[in-house]
C-alpha positions, -999 to 999 in steps of 0.1 A, spaced: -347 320 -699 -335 296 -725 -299 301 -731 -297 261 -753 -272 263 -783 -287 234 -793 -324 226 -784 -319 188 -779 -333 167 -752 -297 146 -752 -268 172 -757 -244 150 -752 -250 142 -794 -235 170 -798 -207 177 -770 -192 138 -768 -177 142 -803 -171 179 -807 -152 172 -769 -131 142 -790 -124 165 -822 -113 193 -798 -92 170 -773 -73 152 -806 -70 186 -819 -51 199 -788 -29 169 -787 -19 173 -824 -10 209 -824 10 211 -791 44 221 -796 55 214 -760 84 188 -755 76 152 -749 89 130 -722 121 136 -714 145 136 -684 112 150 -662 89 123 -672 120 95 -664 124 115 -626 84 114 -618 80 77 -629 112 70 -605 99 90 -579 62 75 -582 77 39 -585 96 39 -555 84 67 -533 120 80 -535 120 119 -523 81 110 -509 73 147 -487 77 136 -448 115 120 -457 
């Protein structure tokens, strides 16, 4: 069976740029906090393998 949304030979005309509206739309509408005092902890942690598992 043909289950095609589309009946294209190249879907990726379609799903490349509805993938970039949808991704952008995401990004715009989250209401979640940015940064913060977590993002300033992982990049300390990841910089100088402070708290690294096995300590």
């Amino acid at each position: 069976m043909n289950f095609a949304v589309f009946s294209l030979r190249e879907p990726g005309i379609v799903s490349i740029p509805v993938g970039i509206l949808l991704g952008w739309l995401g990004s715009v509408l989250d209401t979640g906090e940015r940064g913060g005092a977590d993002y300033a902890e992982t990049e300390v942690r990841a910089l100088t393998g402070a708290s690294a598992p096995g300590d």
